[in-house]
C-alpha positions as CSV (number, residue, x, y, z in Angstrom):
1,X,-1.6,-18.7,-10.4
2,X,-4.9,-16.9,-9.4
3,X,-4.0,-16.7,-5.8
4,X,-0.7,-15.4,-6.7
5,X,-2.0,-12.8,-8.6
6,X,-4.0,-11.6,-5.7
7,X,-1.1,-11.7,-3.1
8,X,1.2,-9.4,-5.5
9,X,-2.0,-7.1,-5.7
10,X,-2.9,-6.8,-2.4
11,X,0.8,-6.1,-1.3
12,X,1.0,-3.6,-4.2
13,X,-2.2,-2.0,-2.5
14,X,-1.0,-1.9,1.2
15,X,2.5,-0.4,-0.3
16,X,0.6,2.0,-1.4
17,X,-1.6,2.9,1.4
18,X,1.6,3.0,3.7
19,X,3.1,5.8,1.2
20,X,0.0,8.0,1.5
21,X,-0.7,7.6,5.3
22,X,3.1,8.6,5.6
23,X,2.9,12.0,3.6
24,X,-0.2,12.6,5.1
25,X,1.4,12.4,8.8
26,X,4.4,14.4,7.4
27,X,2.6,17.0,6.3
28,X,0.4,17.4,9.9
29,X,3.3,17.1,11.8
């Protein structure tokens, strides 16, 4: 259950990061 937890968060997370490194290289480019 614990480590279940942790998977869903950590995907949550990298989701996350994705959507701000992609408006970040929208708005440079």
């Amino acid at each position: 259950m614990f480590s279940l937890f942790m998977n869903m968060l950590i995907i949550f997370i990298i989701s996350n990061i994705m959507m701000i490194l992609a408006s970040i290289l929208s708005k440079k480019s």
